[in-house]
C-alpha positions in Angstrom: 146.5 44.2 12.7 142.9 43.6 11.2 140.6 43.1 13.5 138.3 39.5 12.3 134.7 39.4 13.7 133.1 36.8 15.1 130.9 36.3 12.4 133.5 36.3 10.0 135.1 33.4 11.9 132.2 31.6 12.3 131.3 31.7 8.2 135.0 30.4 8.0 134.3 27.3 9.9 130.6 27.0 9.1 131.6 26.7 5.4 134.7 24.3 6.1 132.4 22.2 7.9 129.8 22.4 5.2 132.6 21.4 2.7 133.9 18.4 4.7 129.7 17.3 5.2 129.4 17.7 1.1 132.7 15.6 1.3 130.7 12.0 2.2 127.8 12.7 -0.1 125.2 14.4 -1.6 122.9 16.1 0.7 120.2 18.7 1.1 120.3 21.4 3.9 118.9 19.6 6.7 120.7 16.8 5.8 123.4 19.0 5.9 122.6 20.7 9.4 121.7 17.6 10.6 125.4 16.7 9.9 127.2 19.1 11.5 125.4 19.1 14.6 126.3 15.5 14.6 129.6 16.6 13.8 130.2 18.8 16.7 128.3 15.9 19.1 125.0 18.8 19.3 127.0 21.5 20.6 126.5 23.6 17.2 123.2 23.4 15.1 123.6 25.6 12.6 120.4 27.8 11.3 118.9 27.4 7.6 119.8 31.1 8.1 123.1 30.5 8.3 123.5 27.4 5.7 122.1 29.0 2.7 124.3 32.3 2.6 127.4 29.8 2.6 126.1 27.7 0.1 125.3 30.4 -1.8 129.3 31.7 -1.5 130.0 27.9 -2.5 128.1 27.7 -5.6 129.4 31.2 -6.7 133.1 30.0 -6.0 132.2 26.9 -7.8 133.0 24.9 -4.7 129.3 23.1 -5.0 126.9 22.3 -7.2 123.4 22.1 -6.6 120.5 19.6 -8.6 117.5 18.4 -7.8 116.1 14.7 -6.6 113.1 13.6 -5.8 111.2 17.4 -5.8 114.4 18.2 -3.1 117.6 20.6 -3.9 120.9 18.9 -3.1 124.3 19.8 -3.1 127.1 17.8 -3.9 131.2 19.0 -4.5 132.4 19.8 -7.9 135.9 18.9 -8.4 137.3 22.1 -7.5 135.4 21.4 -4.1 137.0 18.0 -3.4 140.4 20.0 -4.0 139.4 22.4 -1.5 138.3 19.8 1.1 141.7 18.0 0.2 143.4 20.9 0.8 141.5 21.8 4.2 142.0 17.9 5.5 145.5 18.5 5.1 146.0 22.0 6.6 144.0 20.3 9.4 146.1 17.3 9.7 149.6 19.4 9.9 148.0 21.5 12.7 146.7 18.7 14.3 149.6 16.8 13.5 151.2 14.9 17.0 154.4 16.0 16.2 153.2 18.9 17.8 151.2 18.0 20.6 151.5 21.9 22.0 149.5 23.1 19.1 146.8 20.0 19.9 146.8 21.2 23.8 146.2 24.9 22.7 143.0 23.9 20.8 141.7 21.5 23.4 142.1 24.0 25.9 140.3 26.0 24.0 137.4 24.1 23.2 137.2 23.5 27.1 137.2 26.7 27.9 134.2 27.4 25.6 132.2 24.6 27.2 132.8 25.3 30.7 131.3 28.3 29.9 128.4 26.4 28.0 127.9 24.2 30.7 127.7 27.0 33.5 125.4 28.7 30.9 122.8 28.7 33.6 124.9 30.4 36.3 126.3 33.4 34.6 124.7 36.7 35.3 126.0 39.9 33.7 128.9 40.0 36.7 130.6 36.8 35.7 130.3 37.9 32.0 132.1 40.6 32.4 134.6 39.1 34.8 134.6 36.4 31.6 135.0 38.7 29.1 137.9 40.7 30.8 139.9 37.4 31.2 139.6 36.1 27.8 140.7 40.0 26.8 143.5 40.1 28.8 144.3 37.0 27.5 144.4 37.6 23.7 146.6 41.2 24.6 148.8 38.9 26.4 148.9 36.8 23.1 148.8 39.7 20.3 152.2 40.9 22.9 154.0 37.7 22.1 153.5 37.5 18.1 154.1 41.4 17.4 157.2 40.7 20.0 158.3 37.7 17.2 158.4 40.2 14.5 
């Protein structure tokens, strides 16, 4: 099995969430930051850092276009880009679908995990991350057994 970074998961959301904040309009980057931390109610505010290599992916792909307005660079979707936001709305839809509210429970209990962890931020000295991070590993072996088991 390849092993996916972090990072690599994070670019995969950060530019799906770009894509779906292109989606309602034009926008320049910290209109477009602005956005998603919006989006994610202030628990993620991405970095210009972190913006401009994915929009720099999206224009290569030809997922974005950029112009400029008013002495400011914006971005907007091509057509291809709508397609892909189409395409990512419905791939999120069908997972999120409540025909199966299991899947809809695994991701909530994930997203709760991650915040009680956020909240207690303040409380966590090198101990408890490690007693954190042992958990959460013995947890994805426990899950990586069950899908090479389904083989």
């Amino acid at each position: 099995m390849r092993k996916i970074s972090l990072d690599r998961i994070k670019r995969g959301a950060l530019k799906s969430l770009v894509i779906s904040t292109l989606a309602e309009k034009p926008m320049y980057v910290y209109e477009i930051i602005k956005s998603i931390q919006s989006k994610t109610g202030g628990f993620y505010k991405p970095s210009p850092g972190s913006i401009y290599p994915v929009l720099r992916s999206l224009l290569n792909e030809g997922l974005i276009e950029a112009f400029e307005e008013n002495g400011k660079k914006m971005y907007k979707l091509t057509s291809k880009g709508i397609e892909e936001f189409n395409r990512l709305k419905r791939e999120r839809e069908d997972f999120f679908s409540p025909n199966s509210p299991i899947k809809r429970e695994i991701i909530d209990t994930l997203f709760e995990i991650g915040y009680v962890i956020y909240v207690n931020r303040e409380k966590v000295d090198n101990k408890k991350l490690q007693q954190i991070s042992n958990i959460l590993q013995n947890c994805k072996k426990d899950i990586l057994e069950l899908f090479e088991k389904s083989e």
